[in-house]
C-alpha positions in Angstrom: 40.1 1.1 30.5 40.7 -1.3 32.9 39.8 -4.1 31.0 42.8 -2.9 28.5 45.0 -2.3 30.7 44.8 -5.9 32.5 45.2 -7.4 29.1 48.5 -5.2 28.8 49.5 -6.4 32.4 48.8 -10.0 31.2 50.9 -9.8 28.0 53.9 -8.0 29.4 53.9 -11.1 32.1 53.2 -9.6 35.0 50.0 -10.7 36.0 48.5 -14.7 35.0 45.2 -15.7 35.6 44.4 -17.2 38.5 41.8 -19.3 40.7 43.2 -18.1 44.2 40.7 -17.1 46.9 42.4 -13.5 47.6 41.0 -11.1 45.9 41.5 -7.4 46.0 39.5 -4.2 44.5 40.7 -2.6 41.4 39.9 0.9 40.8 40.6 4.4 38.8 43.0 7.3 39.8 43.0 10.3 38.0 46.2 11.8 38.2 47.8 14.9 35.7 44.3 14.4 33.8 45.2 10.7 33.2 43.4 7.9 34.4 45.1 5.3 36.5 44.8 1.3 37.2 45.0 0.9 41.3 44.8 -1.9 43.2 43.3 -1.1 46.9 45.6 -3.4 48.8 44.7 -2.2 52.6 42.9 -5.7 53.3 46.2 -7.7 52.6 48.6 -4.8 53.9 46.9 -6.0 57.4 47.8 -9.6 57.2 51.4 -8.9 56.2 54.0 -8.9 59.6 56.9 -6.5 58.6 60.3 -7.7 59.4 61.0 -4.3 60.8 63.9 -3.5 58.2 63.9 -0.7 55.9 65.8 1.3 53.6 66.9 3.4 56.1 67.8 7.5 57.0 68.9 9.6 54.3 72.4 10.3 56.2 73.1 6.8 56.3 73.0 6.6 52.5 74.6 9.8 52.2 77.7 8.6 54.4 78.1 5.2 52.6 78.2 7.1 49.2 80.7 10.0 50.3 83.6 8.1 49.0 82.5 6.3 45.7 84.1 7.2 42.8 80.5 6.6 40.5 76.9 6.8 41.8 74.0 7.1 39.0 70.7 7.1 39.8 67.6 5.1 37.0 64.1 5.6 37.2 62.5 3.3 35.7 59.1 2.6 33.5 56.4 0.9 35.5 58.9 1.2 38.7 57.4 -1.2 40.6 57.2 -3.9 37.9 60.9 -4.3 37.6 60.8 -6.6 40.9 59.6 -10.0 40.4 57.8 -11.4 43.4 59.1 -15.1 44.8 56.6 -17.6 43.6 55.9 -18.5 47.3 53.9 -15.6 47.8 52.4 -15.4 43.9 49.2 -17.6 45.1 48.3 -15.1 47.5 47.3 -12.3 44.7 44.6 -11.7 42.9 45.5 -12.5 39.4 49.0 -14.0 40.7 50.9 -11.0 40.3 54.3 -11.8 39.2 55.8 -8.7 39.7 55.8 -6.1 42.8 52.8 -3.5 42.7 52.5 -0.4 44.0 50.7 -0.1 47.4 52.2 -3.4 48.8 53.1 -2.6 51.9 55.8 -4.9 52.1 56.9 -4.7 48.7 60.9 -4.4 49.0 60.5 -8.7 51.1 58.4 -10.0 48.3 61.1 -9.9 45.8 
């Protein structure tokens, strides 16, 4: 399973091979009787420094939407795929992820 779905990673582009030293454990979630690729980024996560921004409260968006004529809301396949990381930080992944993964815990700066 895993082997698979690295190859499916690879040819949708968001993963290339790679000879960089970081490395990071892959691993199987069940979840709703599926299994799941995962990739246990707590080692990394440490050596990130936030920048201390964030999306912010819920009110906040709430208040900045109250007078827009549209609003309409995706969800998209793969979610955090659709983000493609800057190539400064591609070296230091494990398979030079190209795109944003889930579990990054700086995921919304690396794009």
């Amino acid at each position: 399973m895993i082997r698979a779905e690295i190859q499916q990673l690879v040819d949708r582009g968001v993963i290339r091979q790679s000879m960089s030293p970081w490395a990071a454990q892959c691993l199987c979630v069940e979840e709703d009787g599926k299994l799941r690729l995962c990739i246990d980024w707590r080692e990394l996560n440490i050596l990130l420094v936030s920048d201390g921004g964030g999306v912010g409260d819920m009110q906040t968006i709430f208040d900045g939407l109250k007078d827009k004529k549209y609003c309409i809301q995706l969800d998209l396949a793969s979610g955090f795929h659709q983000m493609e990381i800057a190539e400064k930080t591609v070296p230091r992944r494990p398979f030079e992820m190209r795109m944003v993964c889930f579990g990054t815990s700086l995921a919304r700066v690396l794009a």
